[in-house]
N, C-alpha and C positions, 0 to 999 in steps of 0.2 A: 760180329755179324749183327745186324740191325734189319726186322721186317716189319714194314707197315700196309697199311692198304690208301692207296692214292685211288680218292673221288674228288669228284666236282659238279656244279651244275644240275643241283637237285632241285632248284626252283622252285621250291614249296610251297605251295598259296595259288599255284597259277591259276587262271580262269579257265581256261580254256573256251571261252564264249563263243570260238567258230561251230560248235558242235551243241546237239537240240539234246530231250532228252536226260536222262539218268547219266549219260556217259560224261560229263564236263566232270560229276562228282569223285566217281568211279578213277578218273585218270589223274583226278587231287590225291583220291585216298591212295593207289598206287606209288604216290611220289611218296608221302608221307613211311608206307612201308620197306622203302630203301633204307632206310634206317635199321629198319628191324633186319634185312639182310644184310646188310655192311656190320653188323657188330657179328652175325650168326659168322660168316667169313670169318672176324677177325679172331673171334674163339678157334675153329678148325682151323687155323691156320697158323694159330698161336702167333698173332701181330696183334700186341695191346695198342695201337697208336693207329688212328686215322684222319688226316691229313683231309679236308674239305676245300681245295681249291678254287674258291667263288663260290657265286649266286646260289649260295646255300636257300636265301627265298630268292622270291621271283619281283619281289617288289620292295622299294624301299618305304611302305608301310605294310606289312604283313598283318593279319589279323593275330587279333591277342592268340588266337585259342591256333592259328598257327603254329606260332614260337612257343606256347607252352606245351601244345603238346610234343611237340621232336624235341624239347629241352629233358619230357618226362620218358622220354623214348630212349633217350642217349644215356641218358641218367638209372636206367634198370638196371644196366651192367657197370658200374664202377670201377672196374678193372682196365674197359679200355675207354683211352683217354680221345679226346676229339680235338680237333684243333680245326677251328674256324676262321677264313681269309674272308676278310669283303672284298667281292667283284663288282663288278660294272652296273651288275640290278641290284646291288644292294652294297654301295660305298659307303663310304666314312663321309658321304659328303651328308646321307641320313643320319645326322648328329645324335637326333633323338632317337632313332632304332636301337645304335650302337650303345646308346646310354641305357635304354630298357635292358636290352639282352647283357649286358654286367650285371644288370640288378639281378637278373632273373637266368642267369646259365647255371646247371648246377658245379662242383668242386671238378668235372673230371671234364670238362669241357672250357678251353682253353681259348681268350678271342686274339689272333694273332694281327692286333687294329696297329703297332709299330712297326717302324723298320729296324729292328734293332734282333741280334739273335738270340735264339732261344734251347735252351737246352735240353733235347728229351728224354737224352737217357745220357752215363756215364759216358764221354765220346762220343756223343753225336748230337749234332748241331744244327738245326734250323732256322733258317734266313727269310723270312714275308716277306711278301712285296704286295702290302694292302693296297685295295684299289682305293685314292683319296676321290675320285671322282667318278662318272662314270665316262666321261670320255676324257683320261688324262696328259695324253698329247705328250707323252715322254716316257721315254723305261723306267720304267719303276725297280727294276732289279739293276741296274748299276751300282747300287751300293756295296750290294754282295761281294764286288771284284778285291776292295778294299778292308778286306775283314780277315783277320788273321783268328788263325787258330793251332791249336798244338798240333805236333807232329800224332801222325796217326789217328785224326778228329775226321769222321765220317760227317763229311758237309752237305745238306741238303738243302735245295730252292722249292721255295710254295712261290706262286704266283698267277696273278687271271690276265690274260689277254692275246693278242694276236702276236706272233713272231716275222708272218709272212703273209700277204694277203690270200683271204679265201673267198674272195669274192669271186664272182663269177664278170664283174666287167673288169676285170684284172685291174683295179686299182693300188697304187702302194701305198700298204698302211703297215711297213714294217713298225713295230712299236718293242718287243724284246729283244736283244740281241739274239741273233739266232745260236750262236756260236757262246752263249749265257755261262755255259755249262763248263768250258774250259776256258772262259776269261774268270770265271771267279771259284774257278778248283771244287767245283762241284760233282759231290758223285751221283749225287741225283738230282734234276729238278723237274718238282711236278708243276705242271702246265692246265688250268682250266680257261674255258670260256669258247673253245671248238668244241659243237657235241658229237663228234664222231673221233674214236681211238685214233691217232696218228703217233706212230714215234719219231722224233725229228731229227733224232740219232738216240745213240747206244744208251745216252744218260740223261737223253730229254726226252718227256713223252706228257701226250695229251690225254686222258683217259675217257673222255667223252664222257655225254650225261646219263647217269644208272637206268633213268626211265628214259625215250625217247618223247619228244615231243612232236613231230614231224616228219613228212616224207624224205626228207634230205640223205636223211643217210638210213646206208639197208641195213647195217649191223646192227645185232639187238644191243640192247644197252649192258654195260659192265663198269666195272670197277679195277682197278690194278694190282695186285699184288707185289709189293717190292721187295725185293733180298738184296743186299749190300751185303756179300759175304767180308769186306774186309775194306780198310786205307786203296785206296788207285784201284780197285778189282770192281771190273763192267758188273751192274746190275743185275742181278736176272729180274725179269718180268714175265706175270702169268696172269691173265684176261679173267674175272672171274664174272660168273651172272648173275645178274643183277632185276633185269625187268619183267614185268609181269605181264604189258602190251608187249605184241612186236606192231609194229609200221612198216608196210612195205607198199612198194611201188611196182608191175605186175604187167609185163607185157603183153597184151593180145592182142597178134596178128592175123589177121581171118583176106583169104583169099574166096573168090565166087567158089561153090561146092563144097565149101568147108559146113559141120555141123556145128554152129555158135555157139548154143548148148554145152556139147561135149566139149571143144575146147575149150571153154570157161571153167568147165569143174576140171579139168587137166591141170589148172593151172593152183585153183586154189586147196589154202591148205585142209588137211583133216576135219571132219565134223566139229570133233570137240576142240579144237583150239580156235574156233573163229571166235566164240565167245570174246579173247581179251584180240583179235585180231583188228585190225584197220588198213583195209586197203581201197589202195588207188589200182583201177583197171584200167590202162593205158592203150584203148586202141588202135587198130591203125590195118591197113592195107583196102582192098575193094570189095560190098558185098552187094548181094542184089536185095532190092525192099525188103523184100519176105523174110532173108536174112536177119535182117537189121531190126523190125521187129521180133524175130525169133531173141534175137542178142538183149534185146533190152526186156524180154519177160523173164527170161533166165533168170538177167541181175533183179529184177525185180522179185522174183521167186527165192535167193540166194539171202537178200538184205537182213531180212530178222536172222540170220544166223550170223552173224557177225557185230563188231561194236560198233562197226562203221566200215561202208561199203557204198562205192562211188566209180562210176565211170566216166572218165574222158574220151570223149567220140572224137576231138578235135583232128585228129589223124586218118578218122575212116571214110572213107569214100563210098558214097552208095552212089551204086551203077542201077541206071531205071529205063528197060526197055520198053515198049509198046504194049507187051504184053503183061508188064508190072501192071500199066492202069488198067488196063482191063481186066485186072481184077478188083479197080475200083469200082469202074462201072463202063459200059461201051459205048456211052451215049449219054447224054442230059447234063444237066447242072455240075453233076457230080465230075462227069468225066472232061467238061470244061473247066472245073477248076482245078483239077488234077494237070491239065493239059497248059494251064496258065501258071501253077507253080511251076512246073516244070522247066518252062520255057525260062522265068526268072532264076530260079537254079540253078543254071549253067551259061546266064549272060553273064560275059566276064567284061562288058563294057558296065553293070554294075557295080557299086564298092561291094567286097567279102563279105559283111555286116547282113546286107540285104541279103546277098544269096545264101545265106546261111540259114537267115530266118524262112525264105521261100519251101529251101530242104528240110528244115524242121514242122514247117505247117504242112507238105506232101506226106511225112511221114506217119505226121497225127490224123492226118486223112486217111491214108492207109489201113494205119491201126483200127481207125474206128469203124472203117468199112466191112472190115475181116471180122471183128468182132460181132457184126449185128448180121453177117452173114449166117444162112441156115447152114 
């Protein structure tokens, strides 16, 4: 029996520059603490060995105080051992990273930069398939097929890349055999560089990245836990967690007579976990003005309680009757240019662009009318 913990895709260093604020630092420091949870797992679970499938950084030049500090991280427990694949963000094609991080990995951290196998324990055997580039245009695990080993030798694949396309304009970018796994008598192989878990059968599995980075996938982030009870016997695998953000994506749908308000907080989570929370509010169906401004002070009442909190209106439809404007004003300037956006926001002989921007200046109207009202 052999148990390790299969990660990947810690991306260490990231910037995260789409985001203002304390929070870019905050979702570094995060990444950096996967570490300290993948060894705490691998003690409870009694698995000395963990397996980093890829873009262990996030760049093929990391900052110094990146790489020493996860070196001094991995390094406090000596008992379990790390073993590092270069992937796509961080290949063997950065000659000089690869040469830094030998100078500077400590004894229990292992950099798996050959394709050649590795032995981790008495009978059981590891096969890399380092990334030499980052986009390297051929399976890199086909060598594995041709590797002999003794009878009863628990064989496992580390590797980073795509098996099957996961694009969304369905393009084919098969790159590992899918079928890896029984062309080269493997009882496990671990898969990075999908950040979202997928098993692609019994004895292939992706573990997605410990911390998420994005709205793409709703599962929070994990790590694997792998049991090979024995020679030919299916794996067990157990999900373990891992991140400290969750990311989600958050549908609200508001029909006229709905309280936008209340179905906003319906939806979101508990007080105290908005802290590491980030979400996308994805709206969508028909409100009337008053509505819509109600919906957008909400979120704006909501924002400091969370890390990051954002609304998409692209889906909402505001319905604006006669008696919408008049509660801009009944007459005068006011209620002519209320009457003039109006009329631009619902010409569809205009491009989308324009009448969007029309509905977005009727509502700033609105808003600011209501507000200076007694």
């Amino acid at each position: 029996m052999f148990r390790f913990i299969h990660s990947s895709d810690l991306h260490l260093g990231k910037r995260f520059g789409n985001f203002e604020g304390d929070l870019p630092s905050r979702l570094r420091e995060a990444r950096h603490t996967v570490i300290t949870r993948l060894a705490a797992h691998a003690r409870e679970q009694n698995a000395t060995t963990v397996l980093l499938a890829g873009d262990t950084f996030d760049t093929e030049t990391p900052a110094a105080q990146v790489r020493r500090q996860a070196f001094a991280e991995m390094a406090h427990d000596p008992a379990i051992r790390w073993v590092m694949l270069p992937g796509n963000h961080d290949s063997l094609q950065a000659s000089q990273l690869w040469t830094t991080l030998r100078a500077e990995a400590p004894e229990n951290v292992l950099l798996a930069v050959e394709p050649q196998p590795i032995e981790l324990a008495s009978g059981v055997v590891l096969f890399p398939a380092p990334c030499t580039t980052r986009r390297p245009g051929r399976d890199l695990t086909e060598w594995m097929d041709g590797q002999a080993t003794p009878d009863g030798t628990l064989r496992i694949g580390l590797a980073h890349g795509a098996i099957r396309s996961f694009s969304e304009e369905g393009a084919a970018s098969e790159v590992i055999a899918p079928d890896r796994a029984r062309r080269a008598r493997l009882d496990y192989l671990a898969l990075g560089d999908w950040h979202g878990m997928v098993s692609v059968d019994p004895r292939t599995h992706y573990c997605g990245t410990p911390e998420p980075d994005r709205f793409k996938h709703e599962a929070p982030g994990t790590a694997l836990l792998v049991t090979i009870p024995g020679p030919s016997m299916l794996p067990k695998i157990q999900a373990l967690p891992t991140a400290t953000f969750a990311w989600r994506s958050l549908d609200l749908h508001l029909l006229e007579g709905d309280t936008p308000e209340v179905a906003l907080h319906s939806l979101l989570p508990a007080l105290r976990e908005r802290r590491n929370s980030l979400i996308r509010l994805v709206a969508s169906g028909h409100i009337r003005l008053a509505a819509r401004t109600e919906l957008f002070a909400a979120v704006d009442r909501a924002v400091p309680d969370f890390a990051f909190l954002e609304l998409d209106q692209d889906g909402l439809v505001t319905e604006c009757e006669l008696e919408d404007l008049d509660q801009i004003d009944r007459g005068g300037a006011l209620r002519e240019a209320a009457n003039a956006l109006l009329a631009e926001s619902t010409d569809e002989r205009r491009p989308l662009s324009e009448r969007e921007i029309a509905r977005a200046a009727l509502m700033r109207l609105y808003s600011y009318t209501q507000a200076i009202t007694p």
